[in-house]
N, C-alpha and C positions, 0 to 999 in steps of 0.2 A: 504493500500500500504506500503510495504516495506520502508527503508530509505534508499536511493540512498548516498552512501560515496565516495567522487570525490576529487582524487588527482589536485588541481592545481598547478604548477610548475612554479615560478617565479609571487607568488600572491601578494608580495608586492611592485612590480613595478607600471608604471603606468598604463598600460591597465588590470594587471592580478589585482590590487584592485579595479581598478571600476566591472570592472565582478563580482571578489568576495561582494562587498557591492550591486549590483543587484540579485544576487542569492540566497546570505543569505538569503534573505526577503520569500525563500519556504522553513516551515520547515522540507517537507520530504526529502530534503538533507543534509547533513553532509561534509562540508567542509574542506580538510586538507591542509592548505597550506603550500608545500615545497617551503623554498626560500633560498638562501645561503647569503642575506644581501649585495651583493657588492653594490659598489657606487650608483646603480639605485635602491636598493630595501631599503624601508623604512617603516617601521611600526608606522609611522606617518599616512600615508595614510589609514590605516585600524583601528583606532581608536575608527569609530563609531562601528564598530563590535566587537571588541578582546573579549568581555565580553559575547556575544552568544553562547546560550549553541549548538549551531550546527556548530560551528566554532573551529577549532584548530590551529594552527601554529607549524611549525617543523623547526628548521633550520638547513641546509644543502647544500649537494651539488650532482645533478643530478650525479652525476662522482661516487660514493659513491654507490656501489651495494650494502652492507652489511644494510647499511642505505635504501635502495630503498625496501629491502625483509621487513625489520624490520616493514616499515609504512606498507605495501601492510598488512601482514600478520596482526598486529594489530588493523588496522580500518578498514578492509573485503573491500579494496578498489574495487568498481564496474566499475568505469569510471575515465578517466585519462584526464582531460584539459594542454596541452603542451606548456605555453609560456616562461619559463625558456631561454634566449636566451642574449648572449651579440650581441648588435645592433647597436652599432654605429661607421659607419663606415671607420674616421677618426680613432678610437684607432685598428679597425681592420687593416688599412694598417702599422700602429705602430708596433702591435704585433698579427699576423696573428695566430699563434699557440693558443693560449689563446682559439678564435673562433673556430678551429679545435674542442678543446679539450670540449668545455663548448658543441659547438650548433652539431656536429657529435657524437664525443663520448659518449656525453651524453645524447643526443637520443637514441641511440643505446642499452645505460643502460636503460634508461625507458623501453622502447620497451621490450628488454629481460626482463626487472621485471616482465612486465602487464602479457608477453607470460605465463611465468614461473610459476605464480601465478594463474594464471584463466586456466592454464595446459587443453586447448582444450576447458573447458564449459565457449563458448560465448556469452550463451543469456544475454543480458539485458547488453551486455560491451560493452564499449566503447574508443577507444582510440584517442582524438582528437587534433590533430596537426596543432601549429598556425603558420602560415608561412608571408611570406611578397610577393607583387611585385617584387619587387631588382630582386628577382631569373630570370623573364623573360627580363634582361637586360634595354636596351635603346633605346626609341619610337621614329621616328624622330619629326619633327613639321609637325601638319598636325590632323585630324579625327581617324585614327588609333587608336586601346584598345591593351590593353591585354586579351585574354579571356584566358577561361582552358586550351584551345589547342593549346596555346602560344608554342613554343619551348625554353625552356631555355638557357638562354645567361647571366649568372650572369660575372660582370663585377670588382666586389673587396671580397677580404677576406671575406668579412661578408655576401654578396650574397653568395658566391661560398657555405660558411661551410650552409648555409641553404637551396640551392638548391643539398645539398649531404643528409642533414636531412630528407627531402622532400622525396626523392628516397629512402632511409632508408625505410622510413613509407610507402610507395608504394611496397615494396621489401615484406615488412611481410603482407600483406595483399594478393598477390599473392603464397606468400612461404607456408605462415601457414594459409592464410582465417582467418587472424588477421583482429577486426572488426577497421577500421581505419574511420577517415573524415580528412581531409584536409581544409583549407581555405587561402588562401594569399589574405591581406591587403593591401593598399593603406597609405598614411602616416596619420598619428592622431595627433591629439590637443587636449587640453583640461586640468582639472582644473591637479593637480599633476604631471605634467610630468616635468623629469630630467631636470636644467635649462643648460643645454650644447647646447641642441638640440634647433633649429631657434624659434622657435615662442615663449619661454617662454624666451631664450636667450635675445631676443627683449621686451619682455617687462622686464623685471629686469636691462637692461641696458639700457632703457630709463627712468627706475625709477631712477637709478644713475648718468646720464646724462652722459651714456660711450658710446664709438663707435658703433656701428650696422654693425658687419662686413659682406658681403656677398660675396660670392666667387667667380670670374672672373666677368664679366660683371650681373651676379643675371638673365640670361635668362634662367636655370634651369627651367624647369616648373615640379609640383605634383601636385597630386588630394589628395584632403584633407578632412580626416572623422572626425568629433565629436567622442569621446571616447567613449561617450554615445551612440552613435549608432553603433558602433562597439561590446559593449560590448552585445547589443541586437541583434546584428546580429549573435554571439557568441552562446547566449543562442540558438537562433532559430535554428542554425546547430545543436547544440548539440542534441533537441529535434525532428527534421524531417528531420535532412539531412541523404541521402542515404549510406549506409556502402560502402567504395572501393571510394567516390568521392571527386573533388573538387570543392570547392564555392569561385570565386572571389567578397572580397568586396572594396568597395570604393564608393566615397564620391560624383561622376558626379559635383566635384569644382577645377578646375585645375585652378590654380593660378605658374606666373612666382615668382622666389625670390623674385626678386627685388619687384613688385607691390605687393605682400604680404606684404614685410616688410614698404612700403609704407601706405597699409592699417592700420596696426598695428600705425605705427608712427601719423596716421590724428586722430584716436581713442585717442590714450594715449595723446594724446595734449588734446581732449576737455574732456576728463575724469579726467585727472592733471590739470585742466583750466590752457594749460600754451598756447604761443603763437602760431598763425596758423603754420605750418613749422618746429615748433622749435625740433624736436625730429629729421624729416629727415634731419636735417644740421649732422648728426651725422653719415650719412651712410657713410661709411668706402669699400671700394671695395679692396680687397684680393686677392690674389696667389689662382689660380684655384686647389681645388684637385685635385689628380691624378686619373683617371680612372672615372671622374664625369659623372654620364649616364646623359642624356639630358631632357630628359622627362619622367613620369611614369604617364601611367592613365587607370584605371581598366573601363575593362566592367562589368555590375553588374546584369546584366541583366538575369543570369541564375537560382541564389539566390533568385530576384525577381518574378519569372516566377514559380519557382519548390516550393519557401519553403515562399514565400510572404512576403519577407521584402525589404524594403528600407529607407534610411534613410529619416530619421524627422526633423533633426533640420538644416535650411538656415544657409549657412556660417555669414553672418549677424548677425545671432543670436547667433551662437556657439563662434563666437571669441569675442562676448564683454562678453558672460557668463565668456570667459575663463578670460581675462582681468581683471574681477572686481572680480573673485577668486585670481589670483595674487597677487592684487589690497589690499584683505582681509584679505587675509593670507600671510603678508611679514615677518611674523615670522618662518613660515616655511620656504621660499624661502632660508630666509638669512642664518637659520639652513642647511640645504642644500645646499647651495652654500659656504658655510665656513670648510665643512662636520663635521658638531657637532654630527650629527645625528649617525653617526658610532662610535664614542668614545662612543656613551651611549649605546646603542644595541651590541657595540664588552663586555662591562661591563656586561651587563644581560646575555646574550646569548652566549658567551666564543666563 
């Protein structure tokens, strides 16, 4: 067999490394990873790997076509994984353009590379685009999913520019019988993710004994995936999902804020052996974002049904995994949280 050479795009963040350090481990693929280093991509995370001889690193920027022909053409790229994305949705309503520019436009450049490059001959391509929830807006309370046939209702900046990305990669696949997959996610945890976002938030600011803020009353409720099974749900699309589809994944663990970060707070007390309580005296309730959707919770069931996966690891289990990764690794945390990490990688990597 051939060696399969697969552009990931945004692989040193936190779901596109756990994917990449799950992959590496087949050597008949050849891993390229484009990442442009901002604040969420770290080459911390990819460590165990840098040294694999089926492994490469580029730094860049999706926006960059001169750059996107350059890889295509020099490592006979076959398949494209698309998680390249600014995501969080507070700096989206900050600086809404940014989002435009990174998760639209530069789809847009991917897409025209892959077309431009594999110039019609589509066997064995692949172009696979990772999307989010957000896009199908806000669930009320109640039994309700989101399935594929959801109607989009994206409701901030950071929905909107990826429910535009979404239809991009929907667009070439009816335009040019571009071989596309789609997938939108559910929210993730797990060991390396950004400490801005809630659950790692929480535990680094119970490690320093600082406020645990949550926004309006914490009745938000998400459905919550291990990273680890995300990243397996990943591979299995890539490997059986059907060209022209989408696969919604998620985690069937809806959890409201507030009892989430309650959960987190009763853990990190007996894991700190510090007192029963003593962490949720710290919860802080906040000025509600703007445009805060209510609920998100995926039906997963088609994924399940068509290409046989579901997740493995009980909430239970995944967040004290995550916990005592934190727990382990506070030298990374702190590097990351202080951003040291980018004065050393803007030094190597210009």
């Amino acid at each position: 067999m051939s060696k399969e050479n697969i552009l990931i795009t945004g692989g040193a963040g936190f779901i596109g490394s756990e994917l990449i350090r799950q992959l590496i481990k087949d050597q008949s693929k050849h891993v390229v990873n484009l990442d442009k280093l901002t604040y969420a991509g770290n080459l911390e995370n990819l460590k165990s790997v840098e040294d694999k001889s089926n492994y490469t690193f580029a730094k860049g920027d999706i926006c960059n076509n001169e750059l996107l022909i350059e890889l295509f053409e020099k490592y006979e790229i076959t398949k494209v994984i698309h998680l390249a994305a600014e995501s969080h949705v507070d700096r989206s309503i900050s600086d809404p353009l940014l989002f435009v520019k990174t998760n639209l436009l530069g789809t847009a450049s991917l897409l025209n590379a892959a077309k431009n490059y594999w110039d019609g001959n589509y066997e064995n391509k692949l172009f696979y685009h990772i999307s989010t929830d957000e896009v199908y807006g806000s669930l009320k309370m109640g039994k309700e999913l989101f399935t594929e046939s959801t109607s989009y209702d994206p409701r901030s900046p950071y929905s909107a520019s990826k429910a535009g990305s979404d239809h991009l990669v929907r667009a070439f696949y009816h335009t040019y019988n571009f071989p596309v997959v789609i997938s939108n996610c559910s929210n993730n945890y797990g060991p390396y993710q950004f400490p801005e976002k809630l659950i790692p938030l929480c535990i680094n600011n119970i490690i320093k004994r600082k406020p645990l803020p949550i926004y309006g009353e914490g009745e938000n409720i998400r459905d919550w995936l291990f990273v680890v099974d995300h990243a397996k749900a990943i591979l299995t699309v890539l490997n059986k999902g059907q060209l022209g589809e989408t696969y919604n994944i998620g985690g069937l663990n809806e959890w409201s804020n507030l009892d989430l970060v309650r959960v987190i707070c009763k853990i990190m007390d007996e894991k700190l052996k510090r007192p029963v309580g003593d962490a949720e005296k710290s919860i802080t309730f906040v000025k509600d974002r703007a445009g805060h959707d209510l609920r998100y919770a995926i039906d997963a069931s088609k994924i399940k049904n068509e290409l046989g996966w579901s997740p493995k690891y009980q909430f239970e289990e995944g967040i004290s995994l995550t916990i005592d990764w934190y727990l382990n690794n506070q030298t990374w945390l702190s590097n990351v949280s202080s951003g040291d990490y980018q004065s050393y990688y803007k030094k190597q990597y210009g």
